[in-house]
C-alpha positions in Angstrom: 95.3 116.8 108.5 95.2 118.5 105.6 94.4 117.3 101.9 98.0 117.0 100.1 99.1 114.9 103.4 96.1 112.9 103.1 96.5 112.0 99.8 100.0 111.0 100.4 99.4 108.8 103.1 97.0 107.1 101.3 98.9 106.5 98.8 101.6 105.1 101.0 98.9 102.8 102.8 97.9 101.2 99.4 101.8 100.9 98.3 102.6 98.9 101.8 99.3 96.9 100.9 100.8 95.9 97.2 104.0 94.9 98.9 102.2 92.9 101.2 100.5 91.1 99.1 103.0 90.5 96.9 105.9 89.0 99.5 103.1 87.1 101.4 103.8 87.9 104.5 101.9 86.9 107.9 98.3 88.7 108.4 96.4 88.9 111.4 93.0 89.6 111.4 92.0 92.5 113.9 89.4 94.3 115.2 89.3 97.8 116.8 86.4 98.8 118.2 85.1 102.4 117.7 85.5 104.8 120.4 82.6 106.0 122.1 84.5 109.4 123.5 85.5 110.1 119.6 83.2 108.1 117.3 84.1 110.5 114.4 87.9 109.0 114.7 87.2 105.9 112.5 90.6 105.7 111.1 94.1 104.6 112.6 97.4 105.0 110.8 100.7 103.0 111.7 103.7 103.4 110.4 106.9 101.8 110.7 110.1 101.9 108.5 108.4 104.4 106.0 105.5 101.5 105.8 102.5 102.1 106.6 98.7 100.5 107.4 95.8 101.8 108.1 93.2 100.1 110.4 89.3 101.2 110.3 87.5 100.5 113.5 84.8 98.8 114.0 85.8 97.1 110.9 87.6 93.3 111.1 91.3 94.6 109.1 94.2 92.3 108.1 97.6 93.8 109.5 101.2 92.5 109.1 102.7 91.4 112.2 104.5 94.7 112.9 101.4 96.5 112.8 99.8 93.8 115.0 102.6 94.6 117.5 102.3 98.2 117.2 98.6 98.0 118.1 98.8 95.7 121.2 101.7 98.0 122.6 99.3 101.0 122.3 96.5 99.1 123.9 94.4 99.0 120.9 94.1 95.5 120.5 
C-alpha cells in the first residue's frame, strides 16, 4: 500500500480504538500467530462498517467482538 493510504488507515484504526474505549464495549483478547510462509506480513487489518482494527501477530491484541468474528470466519483464530 502506499503512504497516503497508510496514513489513513491508521488513523481510522486509532479513531475505532477511541470509540471503543469510550462505549466499553466487549474485548477479546487474541493471538495470531506469525506466518512462517510470509513472516514479513506482521500486520492484519479488519474492517467492518467503516470501523476498523488492526491486529499484530505474534502479539496477544484486544478486538471487539465483530473483529473476533471476522477473524475466526477467516481461519485466523
Amino acid at each position: 500500500m502506499n503512504k497516503i493510504a497508510n496514513k489513513k488507515i491508521e488513523q481510522e484504526v486509532n479513531k475505532t480504538e477511541q470509540e471503543t474505549k469510550t462505549k466499553k464495549e466487549e474485548t477479546i483478547k487474541i493471538l495470531i500467530p506469525i506466518d512462517k510462509l510470509n513472516p514479513e506480513d506482521k500486520e492484519i487489518i479488519v474492517g467492518i462498517n467503516e470501523k476498523y482494527a488492526k491486529v499484530v501477530r505474534g502479539e496477544e491484541t484486544e478486538v471487539t467482538r465483530p473483529v473476533f468474528e471476522q477473524l475466526r470466519n477467516a481461519g485466523l483464530v
